[in-house]
mmCIF file of the C-alpha atoms, coordinates in Angstrom:
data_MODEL
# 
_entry.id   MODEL 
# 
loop_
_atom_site.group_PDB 
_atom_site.id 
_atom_site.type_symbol 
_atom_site.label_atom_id 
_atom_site.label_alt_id 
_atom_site.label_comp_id 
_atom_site.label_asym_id 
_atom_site.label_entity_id 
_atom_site.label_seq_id 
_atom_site.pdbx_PDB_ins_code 
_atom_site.Cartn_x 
_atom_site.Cartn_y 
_atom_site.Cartn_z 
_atom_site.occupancy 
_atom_site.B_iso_or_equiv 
_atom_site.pdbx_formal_charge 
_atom_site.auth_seq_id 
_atom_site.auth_comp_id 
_atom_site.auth_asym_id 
_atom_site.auth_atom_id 
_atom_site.pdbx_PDB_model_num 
ATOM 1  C CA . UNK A 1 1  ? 0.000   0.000  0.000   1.00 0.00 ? 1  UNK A CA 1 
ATOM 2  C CA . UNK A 1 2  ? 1.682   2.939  -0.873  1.00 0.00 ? 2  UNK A CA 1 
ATOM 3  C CA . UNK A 1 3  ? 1.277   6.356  1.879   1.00 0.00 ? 3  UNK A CA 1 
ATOM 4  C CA . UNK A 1 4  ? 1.780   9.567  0.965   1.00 0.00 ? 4  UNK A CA 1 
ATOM 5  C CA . UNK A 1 5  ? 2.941   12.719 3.513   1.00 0.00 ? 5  UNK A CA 1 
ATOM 6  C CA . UNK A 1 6  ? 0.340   14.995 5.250   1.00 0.00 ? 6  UNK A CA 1 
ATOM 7  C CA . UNK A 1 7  ? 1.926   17.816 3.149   1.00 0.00 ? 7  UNK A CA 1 
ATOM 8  C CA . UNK A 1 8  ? 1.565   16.098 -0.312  1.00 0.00 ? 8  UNK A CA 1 
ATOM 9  C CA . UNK A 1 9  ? -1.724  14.810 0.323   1.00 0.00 ? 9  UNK A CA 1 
ATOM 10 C CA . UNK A 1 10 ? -2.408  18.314 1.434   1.00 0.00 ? 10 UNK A CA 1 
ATOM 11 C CA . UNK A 1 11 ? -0.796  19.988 -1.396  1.00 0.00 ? 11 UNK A CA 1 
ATOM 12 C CA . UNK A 1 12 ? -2.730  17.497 -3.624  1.00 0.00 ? 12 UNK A CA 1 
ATOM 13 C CA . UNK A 1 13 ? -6.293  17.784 -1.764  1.00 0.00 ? 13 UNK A CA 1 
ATOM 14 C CA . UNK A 1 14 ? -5.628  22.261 -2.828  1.00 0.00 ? 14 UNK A CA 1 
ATOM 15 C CA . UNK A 1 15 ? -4.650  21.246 -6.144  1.00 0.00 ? 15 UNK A CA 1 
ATOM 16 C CA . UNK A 1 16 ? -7.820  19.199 -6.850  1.00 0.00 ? 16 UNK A CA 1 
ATOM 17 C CA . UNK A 1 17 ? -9.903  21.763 -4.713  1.00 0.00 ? 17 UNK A CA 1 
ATOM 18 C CA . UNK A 1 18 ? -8.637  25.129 -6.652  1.00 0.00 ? 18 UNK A CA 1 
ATOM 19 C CA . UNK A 1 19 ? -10.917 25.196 -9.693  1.00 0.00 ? 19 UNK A CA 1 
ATOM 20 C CA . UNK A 1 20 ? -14.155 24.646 -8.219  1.00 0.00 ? 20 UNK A CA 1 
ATOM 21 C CA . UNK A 1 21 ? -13.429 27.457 -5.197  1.00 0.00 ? 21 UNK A CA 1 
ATOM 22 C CA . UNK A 1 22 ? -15.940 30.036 -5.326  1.00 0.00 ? 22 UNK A CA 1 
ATOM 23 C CA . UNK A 1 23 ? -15.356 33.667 -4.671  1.00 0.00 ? 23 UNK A CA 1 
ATOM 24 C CA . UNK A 1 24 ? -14.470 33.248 -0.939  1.00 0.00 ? 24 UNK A CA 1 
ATOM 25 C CA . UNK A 1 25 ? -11.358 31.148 -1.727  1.00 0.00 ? 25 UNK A CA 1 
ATOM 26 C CA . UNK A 1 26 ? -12.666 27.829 0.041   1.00 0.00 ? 26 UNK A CA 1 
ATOM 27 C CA . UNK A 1 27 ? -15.068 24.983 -0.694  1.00 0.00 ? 27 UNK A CA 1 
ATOM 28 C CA . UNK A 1 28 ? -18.626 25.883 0.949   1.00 0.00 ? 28 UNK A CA 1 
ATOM 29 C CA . UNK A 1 29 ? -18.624 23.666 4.192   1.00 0.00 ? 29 UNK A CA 1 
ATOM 30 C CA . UNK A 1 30 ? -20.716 20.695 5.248   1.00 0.00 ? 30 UNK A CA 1 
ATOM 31 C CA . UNK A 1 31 ? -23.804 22.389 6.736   1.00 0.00 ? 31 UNK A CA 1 
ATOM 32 C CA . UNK A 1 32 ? -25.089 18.724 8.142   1.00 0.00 ? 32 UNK A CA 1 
ATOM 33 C CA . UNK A 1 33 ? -24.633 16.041 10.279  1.00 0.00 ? 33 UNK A CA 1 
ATOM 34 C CA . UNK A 1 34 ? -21.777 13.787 8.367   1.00 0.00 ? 34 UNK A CA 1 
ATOM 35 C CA . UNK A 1 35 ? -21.006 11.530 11.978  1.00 0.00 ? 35 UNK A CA 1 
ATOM 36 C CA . UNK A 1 36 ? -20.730 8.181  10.493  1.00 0.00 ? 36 UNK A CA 1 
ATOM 37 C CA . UNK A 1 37 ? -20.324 9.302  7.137   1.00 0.00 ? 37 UNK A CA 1 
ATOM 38 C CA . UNK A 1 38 ? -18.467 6.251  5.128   1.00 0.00 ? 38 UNK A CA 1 
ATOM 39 C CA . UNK A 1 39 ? -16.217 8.279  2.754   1.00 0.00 ? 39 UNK A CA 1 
ATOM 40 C CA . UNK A 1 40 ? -14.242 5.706  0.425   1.00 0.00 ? 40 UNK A CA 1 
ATOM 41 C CA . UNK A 1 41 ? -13.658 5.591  -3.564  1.00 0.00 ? 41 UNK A CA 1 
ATOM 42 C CA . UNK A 1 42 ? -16.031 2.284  -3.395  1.00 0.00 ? 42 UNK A CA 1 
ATOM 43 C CA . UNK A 1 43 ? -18.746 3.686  -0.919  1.00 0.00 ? 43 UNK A CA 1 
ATOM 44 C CA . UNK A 1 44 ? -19.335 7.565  -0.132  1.00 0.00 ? 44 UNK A CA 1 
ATOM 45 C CA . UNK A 1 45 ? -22.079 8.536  1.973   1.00 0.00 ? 45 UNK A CA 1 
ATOM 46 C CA . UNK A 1 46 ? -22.291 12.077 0.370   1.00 0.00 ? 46 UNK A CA 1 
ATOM 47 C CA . UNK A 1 47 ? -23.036 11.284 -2.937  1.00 0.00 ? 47 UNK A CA 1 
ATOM 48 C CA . UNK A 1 48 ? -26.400 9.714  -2.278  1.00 0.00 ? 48 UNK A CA 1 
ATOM 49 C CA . UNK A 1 49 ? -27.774 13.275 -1.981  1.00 0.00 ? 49 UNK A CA 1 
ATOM 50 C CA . UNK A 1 50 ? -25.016 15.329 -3.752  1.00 0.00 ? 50 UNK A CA 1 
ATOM 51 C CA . UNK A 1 51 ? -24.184 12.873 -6.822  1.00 0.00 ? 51 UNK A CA 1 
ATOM 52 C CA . UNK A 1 52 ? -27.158 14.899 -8.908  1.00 0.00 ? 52 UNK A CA 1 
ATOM 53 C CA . UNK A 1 53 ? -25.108 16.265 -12.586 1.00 0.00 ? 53 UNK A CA 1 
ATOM 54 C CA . UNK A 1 54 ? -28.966 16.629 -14.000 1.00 0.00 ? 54 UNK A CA 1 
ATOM 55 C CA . UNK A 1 55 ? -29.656 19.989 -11.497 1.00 0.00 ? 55 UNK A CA 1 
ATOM 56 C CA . UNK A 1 56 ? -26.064 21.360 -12.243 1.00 0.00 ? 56 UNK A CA 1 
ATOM 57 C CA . UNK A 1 57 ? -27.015 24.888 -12.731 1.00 0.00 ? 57 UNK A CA 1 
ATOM 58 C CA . UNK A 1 58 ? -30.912 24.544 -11.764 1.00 0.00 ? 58 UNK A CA 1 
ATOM 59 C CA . UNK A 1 59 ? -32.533 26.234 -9.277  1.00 0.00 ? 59 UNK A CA 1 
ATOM 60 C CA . UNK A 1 60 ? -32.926 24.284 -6.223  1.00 0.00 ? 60 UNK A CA 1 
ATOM 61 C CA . UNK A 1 61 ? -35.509 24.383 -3.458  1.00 0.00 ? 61 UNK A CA 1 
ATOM 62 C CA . UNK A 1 62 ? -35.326 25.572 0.029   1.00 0.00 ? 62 UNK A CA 1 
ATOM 63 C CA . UNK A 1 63 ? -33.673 23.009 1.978   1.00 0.00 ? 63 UNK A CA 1 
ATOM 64 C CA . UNK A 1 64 ? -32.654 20.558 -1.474  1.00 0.00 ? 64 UNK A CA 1 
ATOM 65 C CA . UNK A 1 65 ? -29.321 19.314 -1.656  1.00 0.00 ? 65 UNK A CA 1 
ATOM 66 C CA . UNK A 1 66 ? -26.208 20.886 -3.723  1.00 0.00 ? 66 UNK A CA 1 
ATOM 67 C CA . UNK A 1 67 ? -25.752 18.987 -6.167  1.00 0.00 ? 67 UNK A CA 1 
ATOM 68 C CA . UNK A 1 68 ? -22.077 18.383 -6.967  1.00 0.00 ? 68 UNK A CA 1 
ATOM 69 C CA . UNK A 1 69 ? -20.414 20.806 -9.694  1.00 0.00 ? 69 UNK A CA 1 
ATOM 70 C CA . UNK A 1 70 ? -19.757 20.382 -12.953 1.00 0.00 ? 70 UNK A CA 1 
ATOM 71 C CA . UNK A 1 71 ? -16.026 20.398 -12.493 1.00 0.00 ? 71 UNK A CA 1 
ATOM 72 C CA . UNK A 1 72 ? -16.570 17.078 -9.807  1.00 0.00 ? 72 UNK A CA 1 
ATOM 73 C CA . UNK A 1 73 ? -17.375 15.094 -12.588 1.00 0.00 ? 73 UNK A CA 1 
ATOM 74 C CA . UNK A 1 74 ? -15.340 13.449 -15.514 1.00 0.00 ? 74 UNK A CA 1 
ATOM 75 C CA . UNK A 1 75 ? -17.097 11.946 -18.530 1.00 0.00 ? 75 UNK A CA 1 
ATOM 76 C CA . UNK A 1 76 ? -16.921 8.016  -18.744 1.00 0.00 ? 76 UNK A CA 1 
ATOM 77 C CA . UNK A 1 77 ? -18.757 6.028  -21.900 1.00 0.00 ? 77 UNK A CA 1 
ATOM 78 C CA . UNK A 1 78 ? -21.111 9.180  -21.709 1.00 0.00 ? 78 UNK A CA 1 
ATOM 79 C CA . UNK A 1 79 ? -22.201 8.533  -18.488 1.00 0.00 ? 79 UNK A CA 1 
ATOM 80 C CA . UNK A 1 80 ? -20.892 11.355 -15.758 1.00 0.00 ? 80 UNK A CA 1 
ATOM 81 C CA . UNK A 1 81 ? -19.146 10.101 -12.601 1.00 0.00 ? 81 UNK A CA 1 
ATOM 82 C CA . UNK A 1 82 ? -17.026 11.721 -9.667  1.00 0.00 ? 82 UNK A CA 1 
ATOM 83 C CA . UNK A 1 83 ? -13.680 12.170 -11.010 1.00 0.00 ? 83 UNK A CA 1 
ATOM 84 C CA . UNK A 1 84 ? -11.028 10.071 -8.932  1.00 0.00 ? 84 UNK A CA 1 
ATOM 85 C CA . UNK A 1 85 ? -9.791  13.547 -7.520  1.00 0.00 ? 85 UNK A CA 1 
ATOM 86 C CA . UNK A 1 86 ? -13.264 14.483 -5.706  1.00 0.00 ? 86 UNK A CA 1 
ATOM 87 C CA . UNK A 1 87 ? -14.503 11.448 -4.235  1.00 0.00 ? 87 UNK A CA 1 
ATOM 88 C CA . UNK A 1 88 ? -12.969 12.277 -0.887  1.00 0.00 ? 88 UNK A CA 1 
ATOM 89 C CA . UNK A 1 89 ? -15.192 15.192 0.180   1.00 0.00 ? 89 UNK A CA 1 
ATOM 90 C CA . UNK A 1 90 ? -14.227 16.266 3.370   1.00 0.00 ? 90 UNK A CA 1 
ATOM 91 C CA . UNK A 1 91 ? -10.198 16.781 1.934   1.00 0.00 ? 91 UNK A CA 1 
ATOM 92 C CA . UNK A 1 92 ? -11.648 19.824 0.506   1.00 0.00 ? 92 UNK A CA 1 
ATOM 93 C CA . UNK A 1 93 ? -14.902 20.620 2.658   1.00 0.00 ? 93 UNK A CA 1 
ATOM 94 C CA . UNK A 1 94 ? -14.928 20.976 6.163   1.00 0.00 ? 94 UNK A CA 1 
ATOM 95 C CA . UNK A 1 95 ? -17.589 20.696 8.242   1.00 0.00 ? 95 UNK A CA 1 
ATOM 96 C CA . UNK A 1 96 ? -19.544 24.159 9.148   1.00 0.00 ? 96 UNK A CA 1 
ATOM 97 C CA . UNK A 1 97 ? -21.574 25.222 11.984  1.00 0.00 ? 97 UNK A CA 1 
# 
């Protein structure tokens, strides 16, 4: 199994994170519960509610969940998925109040 440093999985989680930060310079945080949360390339918790590329871009109602951007996703056989990058939500998103 091969490990990588705190600072190069850091410097890799900001790399992968950049290009979908909005104006404030960081990912919006988790505004719910995630205790228990399984978070794994195989099984991820998150993207039973967030895994949504048809809303990209659509306006949601109160209380509905973001749906992942556009820039989460690569393009396999025509069929979007969570690129390998983004599967690991809380590298990027931390969890908010």
């Amino acid at each position: 199994m091969l490990r990588l440093a705190p600072a190069v999985i850091a410097v890799a989680s900001l790399l992968v994170c950049a290009p979908a930060l909005g104006q404030t310079g960081t990912p919006p945080p988790i505004n719910h519960p995630i205790d228990g949360y399984l978070v794994t390339r195989a099984e991820n918790n998150c993207l039973e509610c967030h895994d949504k590329p048809r809303d990209i871009g659509k306006k949601r109602s109160k209380g509905a969940p973001t749906p992942a951007p556009k820039g989460h996703y690569a393009g396999l056989e025509g069929k979007p998925e969570i690129a390998a990058g983004h599967f690991n939500c809380t590298s990027c998103h931390v969890k908010g109040k």
